[in-house]
C-alpha positions as CSV (number, residue, x, y, z in Angstrom):
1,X,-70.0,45.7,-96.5
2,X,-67.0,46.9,-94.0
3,X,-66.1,50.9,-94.5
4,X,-63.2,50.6,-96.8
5,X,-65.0,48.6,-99.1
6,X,-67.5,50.9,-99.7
7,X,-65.1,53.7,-99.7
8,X,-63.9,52.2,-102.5
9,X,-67.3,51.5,-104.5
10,X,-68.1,53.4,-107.5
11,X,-71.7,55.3,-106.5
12,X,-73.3,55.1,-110.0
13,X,-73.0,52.6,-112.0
14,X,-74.3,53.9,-116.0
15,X,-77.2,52.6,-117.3
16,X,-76.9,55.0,-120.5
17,X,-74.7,55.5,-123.0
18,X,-73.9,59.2,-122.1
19,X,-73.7,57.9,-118.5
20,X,-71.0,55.5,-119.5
21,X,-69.3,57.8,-121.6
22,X,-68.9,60.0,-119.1
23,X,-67.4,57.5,-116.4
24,X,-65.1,56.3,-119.0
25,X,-63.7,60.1,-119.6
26,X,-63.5,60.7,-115.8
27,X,-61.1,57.3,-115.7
28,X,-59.1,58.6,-118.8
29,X,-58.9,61.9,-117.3
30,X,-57.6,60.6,-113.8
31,X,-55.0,58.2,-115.6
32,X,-53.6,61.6,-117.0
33,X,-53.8,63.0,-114.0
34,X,-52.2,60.2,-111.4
35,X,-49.3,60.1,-114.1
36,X,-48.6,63.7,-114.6
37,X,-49.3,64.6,-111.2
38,X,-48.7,61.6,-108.3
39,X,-51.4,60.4,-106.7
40,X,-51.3,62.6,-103.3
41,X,-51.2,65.9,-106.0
42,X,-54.0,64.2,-108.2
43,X,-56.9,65.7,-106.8
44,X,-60.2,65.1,-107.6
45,X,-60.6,68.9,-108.7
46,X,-57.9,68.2,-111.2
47,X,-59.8,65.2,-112.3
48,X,-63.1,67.3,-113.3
49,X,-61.2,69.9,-115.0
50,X,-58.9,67.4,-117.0
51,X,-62.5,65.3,-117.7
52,X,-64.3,68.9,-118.5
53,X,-67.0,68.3,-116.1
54,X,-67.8,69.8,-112.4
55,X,-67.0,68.3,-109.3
56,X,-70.3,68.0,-108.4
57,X,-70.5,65.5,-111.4
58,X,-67.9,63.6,-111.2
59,X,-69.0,62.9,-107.2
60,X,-72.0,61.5,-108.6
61,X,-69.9,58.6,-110.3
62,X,-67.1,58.3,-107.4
63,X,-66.8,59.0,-103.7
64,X,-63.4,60.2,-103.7
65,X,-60.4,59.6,-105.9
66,X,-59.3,56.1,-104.1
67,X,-62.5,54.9,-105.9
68,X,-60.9,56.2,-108.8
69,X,-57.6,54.3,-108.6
70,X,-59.2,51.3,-107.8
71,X,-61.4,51.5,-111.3
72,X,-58.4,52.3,-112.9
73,X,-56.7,48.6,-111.6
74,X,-60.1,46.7,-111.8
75,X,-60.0,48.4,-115.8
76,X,-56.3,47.3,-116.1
77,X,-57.2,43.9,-115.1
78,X,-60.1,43.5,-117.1
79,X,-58.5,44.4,-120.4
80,X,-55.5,42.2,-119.5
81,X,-57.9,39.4,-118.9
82,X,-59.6,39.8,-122.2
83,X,-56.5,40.0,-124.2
84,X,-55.5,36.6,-122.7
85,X,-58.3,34.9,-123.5
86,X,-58.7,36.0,-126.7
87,X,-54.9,34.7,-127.2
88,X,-55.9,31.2,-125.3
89,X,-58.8,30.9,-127.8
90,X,-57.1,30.7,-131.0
91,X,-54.0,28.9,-132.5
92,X,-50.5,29.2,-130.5
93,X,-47.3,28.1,-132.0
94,X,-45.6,24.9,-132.5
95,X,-42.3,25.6,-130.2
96,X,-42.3,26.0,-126.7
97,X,-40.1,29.0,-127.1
98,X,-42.7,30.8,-129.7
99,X,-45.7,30.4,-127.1
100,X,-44.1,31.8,-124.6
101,X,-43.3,34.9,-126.6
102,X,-47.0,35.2,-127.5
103,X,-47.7,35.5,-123.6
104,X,-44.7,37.4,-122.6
105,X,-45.3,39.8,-125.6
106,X,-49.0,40.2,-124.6
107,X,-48.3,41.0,-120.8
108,X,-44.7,43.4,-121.8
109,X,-47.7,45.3,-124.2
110,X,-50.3,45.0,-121.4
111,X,-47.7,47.6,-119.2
112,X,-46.0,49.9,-121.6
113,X,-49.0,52.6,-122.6
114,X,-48.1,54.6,-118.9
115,X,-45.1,53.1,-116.6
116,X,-45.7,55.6,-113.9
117,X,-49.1,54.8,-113.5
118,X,-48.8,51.2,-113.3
119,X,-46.1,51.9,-110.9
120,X,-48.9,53.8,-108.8
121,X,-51.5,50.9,-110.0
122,X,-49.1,48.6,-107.9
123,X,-48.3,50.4,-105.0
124,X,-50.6,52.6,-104.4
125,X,-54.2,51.3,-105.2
126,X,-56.7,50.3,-102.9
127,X,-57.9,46.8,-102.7
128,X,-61.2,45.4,-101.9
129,X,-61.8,42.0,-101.5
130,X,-63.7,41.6,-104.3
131,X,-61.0,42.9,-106.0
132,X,-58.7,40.5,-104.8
133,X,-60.8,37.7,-105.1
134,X,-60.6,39.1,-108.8
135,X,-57.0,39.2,-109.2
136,X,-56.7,35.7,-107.4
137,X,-59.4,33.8,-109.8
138,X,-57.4,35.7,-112.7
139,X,-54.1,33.9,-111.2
140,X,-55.4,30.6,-110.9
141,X,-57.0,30.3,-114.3
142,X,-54.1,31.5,-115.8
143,X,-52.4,28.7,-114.0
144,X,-54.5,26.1,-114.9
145,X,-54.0,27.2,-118.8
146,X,-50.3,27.4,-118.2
147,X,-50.3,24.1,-116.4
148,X,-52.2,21.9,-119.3
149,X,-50.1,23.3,-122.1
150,X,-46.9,22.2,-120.3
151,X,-48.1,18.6,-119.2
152,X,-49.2,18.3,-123.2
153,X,-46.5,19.9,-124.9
154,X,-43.4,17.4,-125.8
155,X,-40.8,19.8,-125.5
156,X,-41.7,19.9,-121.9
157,X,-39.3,18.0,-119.7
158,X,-39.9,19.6,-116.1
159,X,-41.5,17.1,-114.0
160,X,-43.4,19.2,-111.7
161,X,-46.1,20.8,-113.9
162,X,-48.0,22.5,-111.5
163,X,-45.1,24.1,-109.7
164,X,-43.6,25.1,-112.8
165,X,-46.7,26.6,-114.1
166,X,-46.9,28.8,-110.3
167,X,-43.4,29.5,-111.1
168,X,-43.8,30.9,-114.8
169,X,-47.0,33.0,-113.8
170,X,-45.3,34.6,-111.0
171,X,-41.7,35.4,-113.2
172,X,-43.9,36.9,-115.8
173,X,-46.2,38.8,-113.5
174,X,-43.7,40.3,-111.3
175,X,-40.9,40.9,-114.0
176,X,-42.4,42.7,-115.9
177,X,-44.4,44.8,-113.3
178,X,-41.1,45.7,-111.5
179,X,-38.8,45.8,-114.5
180,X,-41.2,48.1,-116.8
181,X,-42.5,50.1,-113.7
182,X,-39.5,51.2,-112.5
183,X,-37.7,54.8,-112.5
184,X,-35.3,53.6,-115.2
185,X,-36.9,50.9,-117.1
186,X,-35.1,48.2,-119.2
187,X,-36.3,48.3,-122.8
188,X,-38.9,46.2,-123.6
189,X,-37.9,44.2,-126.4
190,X,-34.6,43.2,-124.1
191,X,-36.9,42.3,-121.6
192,X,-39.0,40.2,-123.7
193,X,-36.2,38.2,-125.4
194,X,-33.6,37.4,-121.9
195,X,-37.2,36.5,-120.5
196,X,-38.4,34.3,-122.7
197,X,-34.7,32.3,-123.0
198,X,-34.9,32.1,-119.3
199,X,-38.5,30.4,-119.4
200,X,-37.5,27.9,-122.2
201,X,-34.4,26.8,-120.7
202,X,-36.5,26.2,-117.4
203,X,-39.0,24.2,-118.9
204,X,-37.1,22.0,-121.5
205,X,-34.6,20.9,-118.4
């Protein structure tokens, strides 16, 4: 395993409940922290004091706080993955339009709990390879979903399915990461509507 990917590696991973309890407040405690404080102030001293545990402790469960971040964006992607599946798995809507609300909704939700830490999620958090081989099978599944539902839908009219499904992952992805993110975000429900017009228009030609 080269260096930086093992900087980056969580040293325990729980086998208990309490063990796993404790990881989980040591994340929650660092997403306060990161936010409140930046990542360069966000120390890993004020990451045991916000999680009410020693240092000592919280080394047991991560190297340094880089291992830290990178949990926090392997979590974010986890729980975005879930909430997509779980929205692929059951009944969508009849109009174009109204699907792509459901996913536009879903991924506008998926950012607005803590702007300035997704912000530092973004720029700031290391990347593994296993993490980006993550973040890429993520991607391409998503694609592949995006790309059946417009070859089968009849209000569909683009002709290139699987450039228009590239094209409607990415606008969605980096919209809303960039527009939500920034210092002066645009309101969400703005967001969600002028996106979702711009996506239909696209895809019924």
């Amino acid at each position: 395993m080269p260096s930086d990917q093992r900087r980056i590696q969580p040293r325990k991973q729980p086998r208990q409940v309490r063990a796993e309890l404790t990881r989980q407040r040591i994340l929650t405690a660092a997403a306060h922290v990161f936010a409140g404080h930046g990542y360069a102030a966000g120390t890993t001293n004020r990451i045991a004091e916000r999680a009410g545990i020693s240092i000592g402790s919280l080394y047991q469960y991560f190297p340094n706080k880089d291992a830290i971040l990178a949990e926090l964006l392997t979590r974010h992607l986890d729980d975005g993955t879930a909430a997509a599946a779980k929205v692929l798995t059951g009944p969508l809507p009849d109009s174009i339009e109204e699907i792509f609300r459901v996913f536009v909704r879903l991924a506008v939700e998926a950012h607005l709990d803590d702007p300035h830490l997704l912000r530092m999620l973004i720029e700031q958090a290391p990347r593994s390879e296993e993490l980006l081989e993550r973040v890429g099978r993520v991607k391409r599944t998503m694609v592949g979903h995006t790309r059946d539902l417009l070859e089968g839908h009849p209000e569909v009219r683009v002709a290139d399915t699987a450039t228009a499904a590239r094209l409607v992952i990415a606008t969605v992805e980096l919209a809303v990461h960039d527009l939500l993110a920034e210092p002066d975000p645009i309101d969400a429900r703005r967001l969600e509507d002028e996106m979702v017009a711009m996506l239909t228009r696209y895809v019924r030609g």
